[in-house]
N, CA, C and O of each residue as an XYZ file, in Angstrom:
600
protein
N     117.745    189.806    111.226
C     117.739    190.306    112.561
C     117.353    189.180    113.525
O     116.249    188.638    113.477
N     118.269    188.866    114.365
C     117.829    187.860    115.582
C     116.860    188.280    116.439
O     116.749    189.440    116.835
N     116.045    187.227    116.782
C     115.141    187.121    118.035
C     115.270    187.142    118.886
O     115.836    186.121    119.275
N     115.018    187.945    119.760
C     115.763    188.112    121.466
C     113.986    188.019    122.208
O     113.040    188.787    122.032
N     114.074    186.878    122.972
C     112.868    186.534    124.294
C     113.578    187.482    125.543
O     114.634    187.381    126.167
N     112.574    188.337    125.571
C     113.092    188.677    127.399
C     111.808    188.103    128.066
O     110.656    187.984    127.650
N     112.465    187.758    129.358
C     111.895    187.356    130.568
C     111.077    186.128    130.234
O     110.078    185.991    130.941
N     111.369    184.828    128.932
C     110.462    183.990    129.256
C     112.078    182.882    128.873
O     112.635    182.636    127.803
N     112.352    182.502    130.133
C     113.533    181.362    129.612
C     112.440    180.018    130.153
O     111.434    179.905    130.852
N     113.196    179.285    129.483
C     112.572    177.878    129.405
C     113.528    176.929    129.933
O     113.107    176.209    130.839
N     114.639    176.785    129.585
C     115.487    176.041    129.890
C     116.297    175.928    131.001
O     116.550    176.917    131.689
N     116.642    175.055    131.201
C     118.065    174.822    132.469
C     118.901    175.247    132.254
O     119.339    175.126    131.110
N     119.609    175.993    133.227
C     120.950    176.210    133.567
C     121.972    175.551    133.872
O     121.483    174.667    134.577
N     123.050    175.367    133.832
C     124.098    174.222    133.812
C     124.189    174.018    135.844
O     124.282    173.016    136.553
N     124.119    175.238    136.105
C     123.993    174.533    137.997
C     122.263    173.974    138.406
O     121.996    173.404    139.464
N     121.601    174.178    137.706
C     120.428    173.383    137.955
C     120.589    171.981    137.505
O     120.399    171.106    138.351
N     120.898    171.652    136.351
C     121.376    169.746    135.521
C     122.092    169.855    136.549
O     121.458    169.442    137.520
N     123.553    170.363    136.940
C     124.627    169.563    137.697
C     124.230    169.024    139.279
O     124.698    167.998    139.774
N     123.180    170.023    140.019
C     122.545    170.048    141.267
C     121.571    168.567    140.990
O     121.943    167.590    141.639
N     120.323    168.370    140.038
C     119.505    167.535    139.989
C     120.466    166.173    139.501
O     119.865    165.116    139.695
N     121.669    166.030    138.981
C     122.604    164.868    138.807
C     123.235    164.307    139.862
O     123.543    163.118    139.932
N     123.520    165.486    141.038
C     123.966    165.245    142.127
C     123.149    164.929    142.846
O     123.546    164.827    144.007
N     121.691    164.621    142.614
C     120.382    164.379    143.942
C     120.415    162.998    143.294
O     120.464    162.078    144.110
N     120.403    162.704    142.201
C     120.394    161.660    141.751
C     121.362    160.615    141.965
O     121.065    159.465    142.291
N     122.544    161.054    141.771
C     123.228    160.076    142.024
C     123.375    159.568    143.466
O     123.541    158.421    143.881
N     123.255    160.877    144.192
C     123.031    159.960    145.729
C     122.098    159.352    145.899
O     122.169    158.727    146.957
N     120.614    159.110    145.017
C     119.682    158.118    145.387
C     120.372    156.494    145.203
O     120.617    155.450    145.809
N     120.450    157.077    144.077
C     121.039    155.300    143.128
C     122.502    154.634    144.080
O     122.789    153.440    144.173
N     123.451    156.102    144.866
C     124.196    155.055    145.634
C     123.770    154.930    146.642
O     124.325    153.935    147.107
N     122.908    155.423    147.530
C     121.673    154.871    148.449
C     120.935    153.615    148.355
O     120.894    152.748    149.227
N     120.262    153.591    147.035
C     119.856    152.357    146.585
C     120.523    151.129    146.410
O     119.929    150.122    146.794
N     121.673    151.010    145.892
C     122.681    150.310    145.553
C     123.344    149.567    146.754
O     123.620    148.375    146.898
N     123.554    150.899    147.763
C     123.920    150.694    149.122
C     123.312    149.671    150.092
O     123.968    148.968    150.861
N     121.845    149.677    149.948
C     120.710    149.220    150.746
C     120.037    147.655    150.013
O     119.055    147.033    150.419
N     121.037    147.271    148.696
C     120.816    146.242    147.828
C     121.327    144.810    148.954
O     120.644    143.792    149.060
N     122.524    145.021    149.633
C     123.277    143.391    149.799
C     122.113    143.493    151.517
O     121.667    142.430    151.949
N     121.805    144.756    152.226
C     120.991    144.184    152.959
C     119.403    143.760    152.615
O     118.922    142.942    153.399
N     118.524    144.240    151.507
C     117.562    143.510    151.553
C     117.630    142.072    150.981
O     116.756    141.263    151.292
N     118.784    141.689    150.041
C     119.290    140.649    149.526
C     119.733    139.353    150.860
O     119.534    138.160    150.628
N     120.371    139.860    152.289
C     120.741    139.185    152.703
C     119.391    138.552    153.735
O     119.389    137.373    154.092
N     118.058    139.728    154.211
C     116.998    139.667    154.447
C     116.230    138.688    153.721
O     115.508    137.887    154.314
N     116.328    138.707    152.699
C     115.273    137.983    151.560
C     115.834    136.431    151.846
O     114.927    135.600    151.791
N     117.060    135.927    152.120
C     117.668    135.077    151.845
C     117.275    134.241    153.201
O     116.844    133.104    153.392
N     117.612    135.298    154.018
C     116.832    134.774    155.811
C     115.338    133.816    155.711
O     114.875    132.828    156.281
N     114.993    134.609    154.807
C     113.402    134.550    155.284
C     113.296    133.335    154.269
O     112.712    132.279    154.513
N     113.787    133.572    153.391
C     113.423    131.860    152.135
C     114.395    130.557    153.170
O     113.826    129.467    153.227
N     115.622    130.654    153.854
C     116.149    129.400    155.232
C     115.126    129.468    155.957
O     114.797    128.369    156.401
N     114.438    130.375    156.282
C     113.332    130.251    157.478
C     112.402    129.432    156.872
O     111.944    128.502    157.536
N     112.042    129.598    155.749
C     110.350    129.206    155.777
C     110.912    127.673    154.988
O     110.158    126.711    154.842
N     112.466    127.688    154.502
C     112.785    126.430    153.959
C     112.513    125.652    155.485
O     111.374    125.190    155.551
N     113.324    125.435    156.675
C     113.217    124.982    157.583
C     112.194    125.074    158.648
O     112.397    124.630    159.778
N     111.045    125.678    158.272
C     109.345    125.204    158.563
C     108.993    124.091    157.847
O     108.539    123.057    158.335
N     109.246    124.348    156.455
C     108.667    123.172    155.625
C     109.421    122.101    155.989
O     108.809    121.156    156.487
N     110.741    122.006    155.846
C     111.386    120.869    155.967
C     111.387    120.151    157.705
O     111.865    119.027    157.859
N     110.897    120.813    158.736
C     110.387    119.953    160.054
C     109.266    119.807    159.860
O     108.995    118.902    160.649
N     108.322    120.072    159.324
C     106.798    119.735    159.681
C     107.064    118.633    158.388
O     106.578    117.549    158.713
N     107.476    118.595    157.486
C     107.501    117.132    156.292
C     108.204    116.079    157.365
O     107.591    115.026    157.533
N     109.358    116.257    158.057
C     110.321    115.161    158.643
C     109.161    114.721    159.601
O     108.710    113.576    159.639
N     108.628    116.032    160.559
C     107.436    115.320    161.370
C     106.320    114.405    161.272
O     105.764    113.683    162.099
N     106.111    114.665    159.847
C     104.664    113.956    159.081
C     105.385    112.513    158.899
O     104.852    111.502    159.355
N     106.633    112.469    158.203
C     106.932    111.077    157.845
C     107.040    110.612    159.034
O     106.322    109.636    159.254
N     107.991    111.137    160.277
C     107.832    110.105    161.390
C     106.988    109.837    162.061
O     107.228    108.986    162.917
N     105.480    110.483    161.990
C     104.577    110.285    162.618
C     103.976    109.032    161.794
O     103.047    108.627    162.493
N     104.033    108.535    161.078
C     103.599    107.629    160.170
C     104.281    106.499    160.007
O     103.623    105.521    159.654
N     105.815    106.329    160.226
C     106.739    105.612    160.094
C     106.363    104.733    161.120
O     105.579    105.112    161.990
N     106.919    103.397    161.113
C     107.132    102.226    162.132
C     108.242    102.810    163.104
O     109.104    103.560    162.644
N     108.226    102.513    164.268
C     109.271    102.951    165.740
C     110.646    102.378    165.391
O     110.654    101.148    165.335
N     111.397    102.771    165.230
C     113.023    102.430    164.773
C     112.950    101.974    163.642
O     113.183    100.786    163.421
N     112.549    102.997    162.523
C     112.940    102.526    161.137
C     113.850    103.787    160.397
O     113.942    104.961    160.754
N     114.289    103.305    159.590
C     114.843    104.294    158.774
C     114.311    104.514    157.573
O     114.146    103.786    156.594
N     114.010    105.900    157.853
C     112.932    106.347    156.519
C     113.334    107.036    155.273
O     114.287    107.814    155.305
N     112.844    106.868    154.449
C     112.996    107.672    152.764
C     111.988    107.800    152.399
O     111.091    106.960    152.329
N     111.985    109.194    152.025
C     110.386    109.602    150.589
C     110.857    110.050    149.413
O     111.828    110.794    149.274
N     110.248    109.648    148.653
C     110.662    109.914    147.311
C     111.161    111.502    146.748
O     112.263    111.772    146.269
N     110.437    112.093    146.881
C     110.382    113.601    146.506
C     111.054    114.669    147.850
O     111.246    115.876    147.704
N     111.352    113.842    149.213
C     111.960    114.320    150.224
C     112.775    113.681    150.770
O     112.470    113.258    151.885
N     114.398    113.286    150.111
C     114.902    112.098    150.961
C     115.442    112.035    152.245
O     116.589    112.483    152.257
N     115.002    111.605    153.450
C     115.294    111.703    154.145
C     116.029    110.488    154.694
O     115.404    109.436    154.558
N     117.055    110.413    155.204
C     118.177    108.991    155.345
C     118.561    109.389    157.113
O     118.561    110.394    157.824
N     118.867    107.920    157.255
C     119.431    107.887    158.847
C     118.444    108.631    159.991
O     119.009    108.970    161.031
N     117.201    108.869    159.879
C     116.740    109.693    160.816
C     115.895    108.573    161.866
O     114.895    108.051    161.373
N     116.232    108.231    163.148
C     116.005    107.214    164.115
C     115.319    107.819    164.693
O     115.667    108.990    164.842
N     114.022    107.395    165.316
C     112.734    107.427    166.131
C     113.153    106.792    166.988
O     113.524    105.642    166.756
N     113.244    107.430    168.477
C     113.751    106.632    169.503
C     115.092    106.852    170.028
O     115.481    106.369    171.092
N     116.078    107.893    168.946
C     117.534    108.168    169.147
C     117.740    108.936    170.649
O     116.979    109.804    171.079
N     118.622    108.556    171.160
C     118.559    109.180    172.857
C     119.467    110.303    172.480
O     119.090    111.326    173.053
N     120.894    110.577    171.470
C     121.407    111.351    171.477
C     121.451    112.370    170.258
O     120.825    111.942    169.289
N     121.977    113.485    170.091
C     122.321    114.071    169.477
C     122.558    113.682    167.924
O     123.603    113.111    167.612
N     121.486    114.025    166.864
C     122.142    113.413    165.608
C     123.564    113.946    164.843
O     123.993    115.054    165.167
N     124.199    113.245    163.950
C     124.900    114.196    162.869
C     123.877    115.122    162.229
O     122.684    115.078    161.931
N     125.117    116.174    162.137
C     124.490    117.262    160.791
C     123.868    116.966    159.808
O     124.610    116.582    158.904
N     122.520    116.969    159.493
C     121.754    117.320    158.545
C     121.845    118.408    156.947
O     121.364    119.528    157.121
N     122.270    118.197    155.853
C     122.128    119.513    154.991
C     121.543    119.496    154.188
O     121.566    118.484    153.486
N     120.675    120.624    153.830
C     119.369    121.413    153.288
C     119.936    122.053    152.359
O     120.823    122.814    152.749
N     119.648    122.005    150.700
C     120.091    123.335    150.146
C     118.991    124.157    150.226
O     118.395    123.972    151.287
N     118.242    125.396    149.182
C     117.504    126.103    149.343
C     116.646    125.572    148.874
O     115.658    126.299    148.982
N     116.239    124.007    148.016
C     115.510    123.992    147.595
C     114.443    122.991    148.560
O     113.366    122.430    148.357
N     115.288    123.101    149.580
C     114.763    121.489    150.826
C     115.105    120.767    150.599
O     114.782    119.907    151.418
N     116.064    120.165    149.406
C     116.664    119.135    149.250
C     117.773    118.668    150.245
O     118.600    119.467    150.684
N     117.761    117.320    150.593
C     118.820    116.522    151.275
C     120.220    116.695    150.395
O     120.261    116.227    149.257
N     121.704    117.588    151.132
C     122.807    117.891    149.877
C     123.602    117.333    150.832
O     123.214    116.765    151.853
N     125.011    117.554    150.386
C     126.412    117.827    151.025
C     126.583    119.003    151.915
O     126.155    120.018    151.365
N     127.046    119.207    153.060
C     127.638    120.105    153.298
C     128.364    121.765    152.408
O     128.274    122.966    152.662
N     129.131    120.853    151.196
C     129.404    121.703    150.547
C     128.146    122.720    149.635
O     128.424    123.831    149.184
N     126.845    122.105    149.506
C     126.156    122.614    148.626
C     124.736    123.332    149.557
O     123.676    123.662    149.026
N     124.969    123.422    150.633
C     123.960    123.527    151.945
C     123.822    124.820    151.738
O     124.654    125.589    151.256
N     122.403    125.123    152.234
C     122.053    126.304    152.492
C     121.245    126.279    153.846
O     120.805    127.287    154.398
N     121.106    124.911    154.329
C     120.562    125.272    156.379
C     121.469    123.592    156.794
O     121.734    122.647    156.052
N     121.721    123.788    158.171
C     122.339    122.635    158.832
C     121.105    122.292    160.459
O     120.951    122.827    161.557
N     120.477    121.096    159.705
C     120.179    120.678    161.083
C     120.111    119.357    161.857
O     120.053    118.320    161.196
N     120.112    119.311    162.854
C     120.657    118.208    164.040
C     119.025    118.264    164.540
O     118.184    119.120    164.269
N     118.906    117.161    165.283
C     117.692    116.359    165.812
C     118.366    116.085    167.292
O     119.560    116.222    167.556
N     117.387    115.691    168.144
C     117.448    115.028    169.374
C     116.343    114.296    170.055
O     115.545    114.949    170.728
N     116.249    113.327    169.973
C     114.166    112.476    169.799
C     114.927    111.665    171.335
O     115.858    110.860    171.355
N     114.187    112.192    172.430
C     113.501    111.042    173.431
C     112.769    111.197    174.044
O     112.089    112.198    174.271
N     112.765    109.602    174.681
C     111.354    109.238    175.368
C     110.698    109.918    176.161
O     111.183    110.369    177.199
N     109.415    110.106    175.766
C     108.719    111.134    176.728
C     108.543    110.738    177.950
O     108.372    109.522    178.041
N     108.524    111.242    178.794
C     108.294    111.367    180.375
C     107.049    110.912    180.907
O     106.887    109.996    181.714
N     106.138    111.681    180.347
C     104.616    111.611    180.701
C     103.818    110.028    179.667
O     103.200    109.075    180.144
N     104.163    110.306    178.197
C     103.564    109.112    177.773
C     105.156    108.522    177.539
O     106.154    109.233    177.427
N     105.120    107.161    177.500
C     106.205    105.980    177.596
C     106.327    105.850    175.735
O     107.412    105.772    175.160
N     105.360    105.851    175.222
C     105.071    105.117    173.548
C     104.997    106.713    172.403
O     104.550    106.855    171.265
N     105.521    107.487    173.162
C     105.610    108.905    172.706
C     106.987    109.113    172.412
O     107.758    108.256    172.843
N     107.426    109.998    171.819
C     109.272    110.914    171.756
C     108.751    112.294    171.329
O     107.867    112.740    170.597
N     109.898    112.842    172.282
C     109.845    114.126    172.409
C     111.010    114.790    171.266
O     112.118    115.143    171.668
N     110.691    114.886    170.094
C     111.692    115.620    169.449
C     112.304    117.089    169.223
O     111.547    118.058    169.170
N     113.570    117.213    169.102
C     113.584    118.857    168.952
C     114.795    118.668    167.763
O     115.809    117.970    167.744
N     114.243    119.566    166.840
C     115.088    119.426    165.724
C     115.600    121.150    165.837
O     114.931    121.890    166.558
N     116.383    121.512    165.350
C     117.626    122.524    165.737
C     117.795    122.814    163.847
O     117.973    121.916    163.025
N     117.671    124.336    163.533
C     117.874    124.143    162.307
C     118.939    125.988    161.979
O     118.448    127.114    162.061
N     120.086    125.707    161.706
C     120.513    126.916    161.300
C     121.188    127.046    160.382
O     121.562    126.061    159.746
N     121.706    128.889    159.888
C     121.958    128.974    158.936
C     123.017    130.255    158.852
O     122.499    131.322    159.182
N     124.392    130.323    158.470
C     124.722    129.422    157.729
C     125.268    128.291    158.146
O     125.732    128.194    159.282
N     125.280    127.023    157.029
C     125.720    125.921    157.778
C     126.890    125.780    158.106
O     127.236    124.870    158.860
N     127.482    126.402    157.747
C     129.380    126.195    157.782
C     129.835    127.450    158.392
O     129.806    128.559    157.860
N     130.402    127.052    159.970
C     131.051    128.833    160.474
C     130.131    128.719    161.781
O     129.680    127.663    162.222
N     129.955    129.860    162.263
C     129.044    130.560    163.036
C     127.553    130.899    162.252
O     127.298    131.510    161.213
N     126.789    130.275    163.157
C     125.470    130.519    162.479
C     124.993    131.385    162.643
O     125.224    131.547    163.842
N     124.220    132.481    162.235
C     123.908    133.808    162.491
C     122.443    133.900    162.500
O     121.866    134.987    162.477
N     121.657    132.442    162.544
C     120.028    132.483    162.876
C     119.827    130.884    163.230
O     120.326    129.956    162.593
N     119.042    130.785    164.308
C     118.821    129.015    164.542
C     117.458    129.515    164.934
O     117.054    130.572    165.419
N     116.819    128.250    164.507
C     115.151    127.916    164.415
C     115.084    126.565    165.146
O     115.706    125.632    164.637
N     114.400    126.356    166.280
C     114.404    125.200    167.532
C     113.081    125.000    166.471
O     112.653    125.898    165.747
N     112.443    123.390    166.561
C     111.272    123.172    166.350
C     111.315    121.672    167.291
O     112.207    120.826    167.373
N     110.310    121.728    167.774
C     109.799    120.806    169.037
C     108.580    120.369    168.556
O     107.617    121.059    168.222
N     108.753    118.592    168.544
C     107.686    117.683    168.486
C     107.098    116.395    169.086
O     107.935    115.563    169.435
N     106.001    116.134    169.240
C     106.016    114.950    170.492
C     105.210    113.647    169.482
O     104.005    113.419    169.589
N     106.011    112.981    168.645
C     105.297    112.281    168.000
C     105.109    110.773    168.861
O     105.948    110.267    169.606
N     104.107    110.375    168.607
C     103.261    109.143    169.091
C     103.672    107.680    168.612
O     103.928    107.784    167.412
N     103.802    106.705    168.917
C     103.576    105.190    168.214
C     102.918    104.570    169.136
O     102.570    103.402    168.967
């Protein structure tokens, strides 16, 4: 003789699983959805803080450097960068790691503009210009302004 439970079910019903599959799956394509923008956020913010580090290092070496030299550091190479330049430099490229690259391998592009200060004569007023992406229309630029001394 079979066992018959009245009034104590335990289990799910097939429109309760199909309802809680359907809450679910709209999380995960919600989630999924909301992936390439915190990805493209995250990516902002590591060019940003790459191009803090990489002007306040360029600043330190030229503050230290001799007045019209061309400088290199070992672990930061920096090439062609003139103390004293009146115009507009070439493009600069940064991959993500702060490294000095190619164009092709860039992850920030930046340009310099160093002159003579106004107020002190033995001073330059630099403004280095740093955006990203480097190739195209840039869709974030970071000005950094410096008044280094000799």
């Amino acid at each position: 003789m079979p066992i018959h439970f009245q009034g104590d079910t335990r289990a799910f019903s097939l429109v309760e699983t199909v309802i809680a599959l359907g809450i679910f799956a709209f999380c995960i394509v919600a989630i999924v959805g909301l992936m390439p923008v915190g990805l493209n956020a995250v990516r902002s913010v590591s060019n940003e803080n790459n191009a803090i580090h990489i002007a306040s290092s360029i600043e330190g070496i030229w503050e230290v450097a001799p007045a019209n030299s061309t400088l290199s550091y070992a672990q930061f190479p920096v090439t062609n960068f003139y103390i004293g330049a009146t115009n507009n430099s070439p493009p600069f490229y940064f991959n993500e790691f702060g490294e000095e690259t190619t164009q092709a391998g860039a992850s920030l592009k930046m340009t310099y503009n160093a002159t003579v200060n106004s107020t002190f004569p033995a001073a330059y007023d630099v403004k280095m210009v740093f955006s990203w992406p480097p190739v195209g229309n840039a869709t974030s630029i970071r000005e950094f302004t410096y008044t280094i001394s000799k």
